[in-house]
TIBAVEX-207401 format. One line per field, with one value per residue: residue in three letters; x, y, z of N, C-alpha, C, O, CB in turn; residue number from 1; chain. Coordinates in nm, 3 decimals. Glycine has a CB too. Layout:
N
residu	(ALA_...)
n_X	(X_...)
n_Y	(Y_...)
n_Z	(Z_...)
ca_X	(X_...)
ca_Y	(Y_...)
ca_Z	(Z_...)
c_X	(X_...)
c_Y	(Y_...)
c_Z	(Z_...)
o_X	(X_...)
o_Y	(Y_...)
o_Z	(Z_...)
cb_X	(X_...)
cb_Y	(Y_...)
cb_Z	(Z_...)
num	(NUM_...)
chaine	(A_...)
***
This chain:
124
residu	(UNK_UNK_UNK_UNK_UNK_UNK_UNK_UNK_UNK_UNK_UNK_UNK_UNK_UNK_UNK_UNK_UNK_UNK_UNK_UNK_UNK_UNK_UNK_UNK_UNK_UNK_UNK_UNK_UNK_UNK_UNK_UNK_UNK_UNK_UNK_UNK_UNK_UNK_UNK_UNK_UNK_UNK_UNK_UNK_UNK_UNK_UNK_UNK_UNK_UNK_UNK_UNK_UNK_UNK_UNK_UNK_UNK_UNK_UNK_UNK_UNK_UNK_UNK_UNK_UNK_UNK_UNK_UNK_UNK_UNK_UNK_UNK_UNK_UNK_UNK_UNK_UNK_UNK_UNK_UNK_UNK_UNK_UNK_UNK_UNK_UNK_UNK_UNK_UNK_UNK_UNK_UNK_UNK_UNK_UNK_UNK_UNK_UNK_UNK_UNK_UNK_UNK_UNK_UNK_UNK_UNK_UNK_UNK_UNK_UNK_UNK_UNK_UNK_UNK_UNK_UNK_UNK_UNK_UNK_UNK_UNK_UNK_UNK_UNK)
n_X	(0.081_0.208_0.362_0.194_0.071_0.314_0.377_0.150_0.163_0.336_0.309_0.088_0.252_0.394_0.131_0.051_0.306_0.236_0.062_-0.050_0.147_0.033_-0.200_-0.178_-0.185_-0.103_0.141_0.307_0.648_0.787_0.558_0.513_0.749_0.712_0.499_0.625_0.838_0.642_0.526_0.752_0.843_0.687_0.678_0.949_0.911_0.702_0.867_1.051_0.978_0.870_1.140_1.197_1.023_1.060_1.277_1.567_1.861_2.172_2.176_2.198_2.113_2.212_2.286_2.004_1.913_2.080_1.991_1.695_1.777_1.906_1.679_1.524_1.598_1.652_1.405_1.324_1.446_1.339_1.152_1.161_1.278_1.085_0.924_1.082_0.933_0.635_0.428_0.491_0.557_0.917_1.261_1.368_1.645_1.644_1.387_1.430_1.679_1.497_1.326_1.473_1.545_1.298_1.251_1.482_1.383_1.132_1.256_1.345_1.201_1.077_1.336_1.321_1.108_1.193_1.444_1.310_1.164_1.322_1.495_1.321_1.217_1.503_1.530_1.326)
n_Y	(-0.121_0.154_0.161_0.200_0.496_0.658_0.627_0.783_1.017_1.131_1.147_1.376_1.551_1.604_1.662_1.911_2.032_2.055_2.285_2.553_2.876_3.083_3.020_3.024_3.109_3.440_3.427_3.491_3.455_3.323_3.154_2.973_2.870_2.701_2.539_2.403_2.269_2.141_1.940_1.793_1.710_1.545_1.321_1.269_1.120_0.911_0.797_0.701_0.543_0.366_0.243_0.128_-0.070_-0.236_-0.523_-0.606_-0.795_-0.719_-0.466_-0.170_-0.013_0.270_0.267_0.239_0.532_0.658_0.573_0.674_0.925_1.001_0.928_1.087_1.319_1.289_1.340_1.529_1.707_1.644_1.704_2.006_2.058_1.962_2.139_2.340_2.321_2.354_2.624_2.960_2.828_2.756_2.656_2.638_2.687_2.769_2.642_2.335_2.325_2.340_2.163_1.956_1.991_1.964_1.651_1.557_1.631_1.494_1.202_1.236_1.203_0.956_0.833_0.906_0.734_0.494_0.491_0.469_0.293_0.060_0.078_0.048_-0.205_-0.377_-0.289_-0.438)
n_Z	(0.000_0.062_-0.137_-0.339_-0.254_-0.269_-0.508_-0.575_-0.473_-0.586_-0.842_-0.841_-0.748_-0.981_-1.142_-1.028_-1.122_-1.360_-1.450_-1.599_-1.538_-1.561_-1.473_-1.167_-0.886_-0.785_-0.554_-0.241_-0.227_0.022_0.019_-0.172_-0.094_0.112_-0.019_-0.167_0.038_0.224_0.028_-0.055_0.158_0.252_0.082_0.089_0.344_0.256_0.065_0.240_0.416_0.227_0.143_0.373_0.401_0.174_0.085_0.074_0.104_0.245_0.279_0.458_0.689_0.637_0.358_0.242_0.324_0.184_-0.086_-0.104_-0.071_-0.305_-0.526_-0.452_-0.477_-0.752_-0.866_-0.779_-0.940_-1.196_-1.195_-1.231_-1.440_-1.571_-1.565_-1.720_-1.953_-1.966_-2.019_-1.870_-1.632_-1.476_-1.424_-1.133_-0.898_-0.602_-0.582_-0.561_-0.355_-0.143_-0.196_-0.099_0.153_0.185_0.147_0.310_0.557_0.576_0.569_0.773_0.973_0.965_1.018_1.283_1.392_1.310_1.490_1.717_1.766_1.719_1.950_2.163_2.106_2.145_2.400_2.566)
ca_X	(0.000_0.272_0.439_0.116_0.089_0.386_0.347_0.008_0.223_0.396_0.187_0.002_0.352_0.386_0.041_0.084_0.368_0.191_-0.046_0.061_0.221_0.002_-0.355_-0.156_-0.259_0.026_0.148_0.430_0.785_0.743_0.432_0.593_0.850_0.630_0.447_0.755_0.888_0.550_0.525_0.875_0.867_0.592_0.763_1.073_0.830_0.668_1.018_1.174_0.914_0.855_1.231_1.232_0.986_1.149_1.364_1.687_1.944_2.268_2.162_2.199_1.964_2.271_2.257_1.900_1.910_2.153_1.890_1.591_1.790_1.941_1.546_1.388_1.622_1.630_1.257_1.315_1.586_1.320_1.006_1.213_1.295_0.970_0.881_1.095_0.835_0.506_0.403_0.500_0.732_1.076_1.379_1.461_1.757_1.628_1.323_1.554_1.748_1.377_1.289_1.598_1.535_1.190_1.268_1.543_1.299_1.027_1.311_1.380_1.054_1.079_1.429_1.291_1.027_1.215_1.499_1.242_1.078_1.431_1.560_1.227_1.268_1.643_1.548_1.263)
ca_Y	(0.000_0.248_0.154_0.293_0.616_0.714_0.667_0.863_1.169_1.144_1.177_1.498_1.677_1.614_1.709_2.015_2.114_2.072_2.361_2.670_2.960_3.220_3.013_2.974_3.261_3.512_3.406_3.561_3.356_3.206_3.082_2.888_2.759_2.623_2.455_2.304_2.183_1.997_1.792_1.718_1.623_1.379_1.251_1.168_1.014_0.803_0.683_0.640_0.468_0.228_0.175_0.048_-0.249_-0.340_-0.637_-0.653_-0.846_-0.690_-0.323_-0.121_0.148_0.407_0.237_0.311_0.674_0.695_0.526_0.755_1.078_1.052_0.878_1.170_1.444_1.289_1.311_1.715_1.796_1.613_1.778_2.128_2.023_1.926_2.274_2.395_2.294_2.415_2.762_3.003_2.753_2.769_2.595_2.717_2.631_2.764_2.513_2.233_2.330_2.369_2.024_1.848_2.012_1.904_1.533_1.525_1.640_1.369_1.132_1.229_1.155_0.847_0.746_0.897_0.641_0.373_0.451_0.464_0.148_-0.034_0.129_-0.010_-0.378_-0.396_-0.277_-0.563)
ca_Z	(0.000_0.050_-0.282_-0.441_-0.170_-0.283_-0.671_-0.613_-0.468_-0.722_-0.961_-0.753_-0.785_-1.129_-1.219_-1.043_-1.206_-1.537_-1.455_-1.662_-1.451_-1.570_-1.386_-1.040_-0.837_-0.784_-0.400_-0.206_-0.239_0.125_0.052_-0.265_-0.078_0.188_-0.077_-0.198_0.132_0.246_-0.098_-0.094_0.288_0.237_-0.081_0.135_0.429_0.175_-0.035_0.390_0.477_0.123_0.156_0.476_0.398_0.092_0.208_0.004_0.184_0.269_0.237_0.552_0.679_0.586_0.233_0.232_0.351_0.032_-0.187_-0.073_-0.094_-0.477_-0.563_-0.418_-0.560_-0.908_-0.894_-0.770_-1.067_-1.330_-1.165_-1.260_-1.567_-1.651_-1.615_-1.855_-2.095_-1.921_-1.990_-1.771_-1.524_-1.548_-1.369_-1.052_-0.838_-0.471_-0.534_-0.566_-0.261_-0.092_-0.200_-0.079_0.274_0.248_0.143_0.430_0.668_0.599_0.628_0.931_1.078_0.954_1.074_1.426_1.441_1.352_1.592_1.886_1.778_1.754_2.071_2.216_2.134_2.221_2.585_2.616)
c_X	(0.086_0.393_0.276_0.060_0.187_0.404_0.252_0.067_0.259_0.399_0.134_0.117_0.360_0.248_0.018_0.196_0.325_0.083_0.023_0.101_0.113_-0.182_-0.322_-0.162_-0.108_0.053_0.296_0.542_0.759_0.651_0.446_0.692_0.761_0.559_0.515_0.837_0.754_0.513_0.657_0.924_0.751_0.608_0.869_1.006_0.801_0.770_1.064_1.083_0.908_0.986_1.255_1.169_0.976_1.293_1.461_1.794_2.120_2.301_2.165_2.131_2.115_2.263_2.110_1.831_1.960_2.012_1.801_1.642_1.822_1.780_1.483_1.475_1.613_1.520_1.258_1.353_1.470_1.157_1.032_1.194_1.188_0.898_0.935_0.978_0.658_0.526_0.393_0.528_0.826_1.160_1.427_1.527_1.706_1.465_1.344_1.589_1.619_1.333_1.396_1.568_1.451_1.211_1.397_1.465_1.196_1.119_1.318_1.301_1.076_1.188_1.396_1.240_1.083_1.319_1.422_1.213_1.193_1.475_1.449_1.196_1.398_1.610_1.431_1.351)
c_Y	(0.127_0.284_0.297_0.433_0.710_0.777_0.802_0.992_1.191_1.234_1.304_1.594_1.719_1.650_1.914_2.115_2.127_2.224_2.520_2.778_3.070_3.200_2.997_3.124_3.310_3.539_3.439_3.438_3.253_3.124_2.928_2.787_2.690_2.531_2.355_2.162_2.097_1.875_1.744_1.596_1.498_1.325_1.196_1.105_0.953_0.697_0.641_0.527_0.327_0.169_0.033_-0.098_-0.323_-0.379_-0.659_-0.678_-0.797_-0.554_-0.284_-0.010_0.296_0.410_0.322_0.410_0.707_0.694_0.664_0.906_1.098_1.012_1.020_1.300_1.427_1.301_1.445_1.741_1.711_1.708_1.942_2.143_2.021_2.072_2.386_2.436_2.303_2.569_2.847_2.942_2.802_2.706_2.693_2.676_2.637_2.659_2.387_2.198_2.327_2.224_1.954_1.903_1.963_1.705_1.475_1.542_1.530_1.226_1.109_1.184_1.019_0.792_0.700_0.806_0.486_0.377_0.375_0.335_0.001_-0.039_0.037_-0.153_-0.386_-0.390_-0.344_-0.685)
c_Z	(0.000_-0.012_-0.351_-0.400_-0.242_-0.426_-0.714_-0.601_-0.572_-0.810_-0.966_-0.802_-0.899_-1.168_-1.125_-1.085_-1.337_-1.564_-1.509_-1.536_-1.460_-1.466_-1.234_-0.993_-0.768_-0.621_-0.366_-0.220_-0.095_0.085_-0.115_-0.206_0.019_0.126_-0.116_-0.094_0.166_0.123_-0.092_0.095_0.291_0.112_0.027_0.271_0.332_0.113_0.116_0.389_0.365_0.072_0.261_0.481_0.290_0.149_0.076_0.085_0.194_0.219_0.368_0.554_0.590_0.424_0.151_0.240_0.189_-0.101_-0.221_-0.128_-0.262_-0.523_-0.546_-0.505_-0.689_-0.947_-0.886_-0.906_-1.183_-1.342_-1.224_-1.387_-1.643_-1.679_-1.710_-1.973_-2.062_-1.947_-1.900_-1.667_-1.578_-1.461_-1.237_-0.952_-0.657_-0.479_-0.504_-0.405_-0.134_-0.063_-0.142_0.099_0.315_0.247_0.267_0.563_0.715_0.619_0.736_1.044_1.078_1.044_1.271_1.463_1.446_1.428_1.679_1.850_1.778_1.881_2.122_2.241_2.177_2.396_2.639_2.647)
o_X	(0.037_0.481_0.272_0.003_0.154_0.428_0.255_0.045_0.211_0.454_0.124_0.097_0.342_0.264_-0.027_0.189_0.376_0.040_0.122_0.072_0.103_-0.253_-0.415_-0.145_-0.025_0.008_0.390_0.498_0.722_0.665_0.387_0.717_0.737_0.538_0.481_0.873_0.759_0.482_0.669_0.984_0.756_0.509_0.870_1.079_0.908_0.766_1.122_1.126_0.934_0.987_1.296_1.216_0.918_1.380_1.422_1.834_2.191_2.397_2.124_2.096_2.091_2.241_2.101_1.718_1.896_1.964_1.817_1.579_1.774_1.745_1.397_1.416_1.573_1.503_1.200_1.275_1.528_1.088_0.932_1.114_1.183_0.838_0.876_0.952_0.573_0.623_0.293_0.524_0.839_1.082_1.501_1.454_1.721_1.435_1.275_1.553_1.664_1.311_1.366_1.580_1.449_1.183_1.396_1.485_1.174_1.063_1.304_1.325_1.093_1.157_1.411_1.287_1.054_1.336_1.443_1.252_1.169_1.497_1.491_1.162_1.392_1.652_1.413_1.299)
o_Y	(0.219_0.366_0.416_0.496_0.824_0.892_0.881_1.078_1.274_1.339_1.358_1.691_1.836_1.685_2.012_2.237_2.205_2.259_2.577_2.734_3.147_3.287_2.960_3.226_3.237_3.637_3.420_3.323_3.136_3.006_2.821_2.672_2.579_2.429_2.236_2.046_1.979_1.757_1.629_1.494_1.383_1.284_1.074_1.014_0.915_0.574_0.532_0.415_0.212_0.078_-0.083_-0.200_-0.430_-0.321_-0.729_-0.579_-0.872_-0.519_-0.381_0.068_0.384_0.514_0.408_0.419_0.764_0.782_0.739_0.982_1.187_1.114_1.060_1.367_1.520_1.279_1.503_1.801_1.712_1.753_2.004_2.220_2.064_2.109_2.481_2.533_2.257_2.631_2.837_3.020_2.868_2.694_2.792_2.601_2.538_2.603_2.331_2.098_2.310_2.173_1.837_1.805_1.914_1.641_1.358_1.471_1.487_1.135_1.003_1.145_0.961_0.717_0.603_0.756_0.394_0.263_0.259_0.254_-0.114_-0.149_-0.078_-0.209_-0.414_-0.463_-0.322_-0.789)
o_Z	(-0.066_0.012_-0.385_-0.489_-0.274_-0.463_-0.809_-0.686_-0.650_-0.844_-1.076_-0.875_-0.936_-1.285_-1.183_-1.085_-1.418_-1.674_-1.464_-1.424_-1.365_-1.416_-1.162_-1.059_-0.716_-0.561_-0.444_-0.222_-0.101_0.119_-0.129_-0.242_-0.029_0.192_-0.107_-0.116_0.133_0.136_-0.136_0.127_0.333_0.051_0.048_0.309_0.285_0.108_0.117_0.360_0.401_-0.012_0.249_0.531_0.278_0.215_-0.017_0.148_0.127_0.151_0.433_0.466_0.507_0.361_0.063_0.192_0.101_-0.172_-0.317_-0.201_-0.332_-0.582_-0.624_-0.589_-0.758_-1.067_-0.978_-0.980_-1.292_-1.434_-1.262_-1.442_-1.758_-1.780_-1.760_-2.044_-2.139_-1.904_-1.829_-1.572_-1.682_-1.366_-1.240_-0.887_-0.586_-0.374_-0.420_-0.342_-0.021_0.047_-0.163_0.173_0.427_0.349_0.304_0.661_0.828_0.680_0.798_1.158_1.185_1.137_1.345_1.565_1.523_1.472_1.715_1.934_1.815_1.932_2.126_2.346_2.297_2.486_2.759_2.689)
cb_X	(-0.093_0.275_0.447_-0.003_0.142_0.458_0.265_-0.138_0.331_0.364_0.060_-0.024_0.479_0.427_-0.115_0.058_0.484_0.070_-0.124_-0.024_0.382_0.002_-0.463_-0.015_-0.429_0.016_0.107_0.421_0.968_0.690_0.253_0.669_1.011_0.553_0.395_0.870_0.959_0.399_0.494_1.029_0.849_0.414_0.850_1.242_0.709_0.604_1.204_1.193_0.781_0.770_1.302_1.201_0.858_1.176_1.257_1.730_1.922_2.332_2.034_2.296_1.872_2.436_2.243_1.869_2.020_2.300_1.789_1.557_1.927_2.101_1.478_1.331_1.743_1.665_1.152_1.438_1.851_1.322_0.964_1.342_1.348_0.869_0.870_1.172_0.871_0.472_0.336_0.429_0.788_1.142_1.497_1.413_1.911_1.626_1.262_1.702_1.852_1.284_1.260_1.805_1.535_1.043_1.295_1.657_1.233_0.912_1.375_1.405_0.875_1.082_1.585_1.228_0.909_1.226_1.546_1.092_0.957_1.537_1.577_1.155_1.268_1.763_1.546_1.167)
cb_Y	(0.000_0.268_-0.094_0.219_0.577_0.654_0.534_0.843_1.204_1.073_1.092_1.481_1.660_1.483_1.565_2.021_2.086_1.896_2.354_2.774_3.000_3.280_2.864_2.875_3.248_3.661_3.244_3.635_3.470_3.250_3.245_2.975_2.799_2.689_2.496_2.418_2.265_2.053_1.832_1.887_1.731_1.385_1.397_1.261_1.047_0.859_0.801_0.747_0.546_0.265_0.267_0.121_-0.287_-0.280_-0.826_-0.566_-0.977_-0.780_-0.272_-0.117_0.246_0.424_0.079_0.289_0.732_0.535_0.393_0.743_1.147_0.932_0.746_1.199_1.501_1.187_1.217_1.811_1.712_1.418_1.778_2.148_1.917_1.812_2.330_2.303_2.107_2.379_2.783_3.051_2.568_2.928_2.583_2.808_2.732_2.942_2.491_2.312_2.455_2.456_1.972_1.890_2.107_1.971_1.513_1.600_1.749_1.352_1.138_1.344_1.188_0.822_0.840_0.976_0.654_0.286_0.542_0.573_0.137_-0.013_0.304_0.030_-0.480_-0.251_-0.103_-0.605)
cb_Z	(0.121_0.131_-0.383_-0.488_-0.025_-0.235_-0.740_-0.506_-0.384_-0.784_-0.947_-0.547_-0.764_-1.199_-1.211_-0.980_-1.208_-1.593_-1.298_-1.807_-1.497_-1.780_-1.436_-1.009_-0.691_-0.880_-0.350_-0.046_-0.227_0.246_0.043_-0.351_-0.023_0.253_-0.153_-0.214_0.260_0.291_-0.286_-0.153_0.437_0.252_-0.248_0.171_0.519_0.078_-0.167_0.589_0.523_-0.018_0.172_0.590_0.449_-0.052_0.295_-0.092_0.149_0.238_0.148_0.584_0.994_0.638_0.246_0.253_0.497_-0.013_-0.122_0.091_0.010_-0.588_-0.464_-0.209_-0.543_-0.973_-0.798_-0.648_-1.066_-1.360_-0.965_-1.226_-1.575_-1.567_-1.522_-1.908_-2.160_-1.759_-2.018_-1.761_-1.526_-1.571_-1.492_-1.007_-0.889_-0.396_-0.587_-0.650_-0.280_-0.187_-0.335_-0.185_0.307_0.152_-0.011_0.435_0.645_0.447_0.608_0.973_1.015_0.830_1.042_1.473_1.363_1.260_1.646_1.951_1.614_1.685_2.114_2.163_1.998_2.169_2.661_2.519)
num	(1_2_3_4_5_6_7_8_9_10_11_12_13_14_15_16_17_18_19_20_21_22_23_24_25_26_27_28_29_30_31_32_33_34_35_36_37_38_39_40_41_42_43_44_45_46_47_48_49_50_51_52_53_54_55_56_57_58_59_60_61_62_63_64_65_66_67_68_69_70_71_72_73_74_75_76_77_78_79_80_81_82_83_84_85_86_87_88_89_90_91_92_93_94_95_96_97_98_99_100_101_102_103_104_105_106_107_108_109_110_111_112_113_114_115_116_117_118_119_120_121_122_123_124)
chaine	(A_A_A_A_A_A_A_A_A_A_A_A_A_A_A_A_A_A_A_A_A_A_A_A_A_A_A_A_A_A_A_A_A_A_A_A_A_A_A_A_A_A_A_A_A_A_A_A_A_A_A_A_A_A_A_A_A_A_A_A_A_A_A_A_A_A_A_A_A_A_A_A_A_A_A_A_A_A_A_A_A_A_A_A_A_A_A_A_A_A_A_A_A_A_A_A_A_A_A_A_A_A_A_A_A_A_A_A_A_A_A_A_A_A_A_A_A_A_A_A_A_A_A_A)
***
């Protein structure tokens, strides 16, 4: 289920970047990047989390941090890209750097939970 969660974001990001530039209502820069960081932080919760319960044998969670972070930025740097070619988008570098904060952030939730829940069995 949180193979196809994640696809669905996906999908959501990419179809809102398809929306021309000139019908998105003209919102202050914060309020852009804020948009940026919560899709990209529940983009990298979703990839932490649908890493963690794919079972490939002799991968380590640091492996899998690796995984998640180039997965989720190559998905930022194509989501940019893609706007090249929408009307009125364009490529911009501090969304990027926006998204990579937000996809480390939703990691982070993730890793939190599964420390605690490791830490938690070890000390049963």
């Amino acid at each position: 289920m949180i193979y196809i969660a994640t696809i669905i974001w996906a999908g959501l990001i990419f179809y809102g970047s398809s929306v021309p530039g000139s019908t998105l209502p003209q919102a202050p820069d914060a309020t852009s990047f804020l948009v940026h960081f919560f899709e990209y932080s529940i983009l990298g919760l979703l990839l932490a989390k649908a890493n963690l319960e794919f079972k490939i044998q002799n991968l380590n969670f640091k492996n899998k941090v690796y995984i998640v972070l180039i997965v989720g930025f190559l998905y930022a740097v194509s989501d940019e890209v893609h706007q090249l070619f929408v009307v009125g988008r364009h490529f911009e570098l501090i969304d990027l750097v926006v998204d990579g904060i937000g996809l480390v952030t939703g990691m982070f939730v993730v890793a939190l939970k599964y420390h605690d829940r490791h830490v938690k069995k070890y000390k049963k």
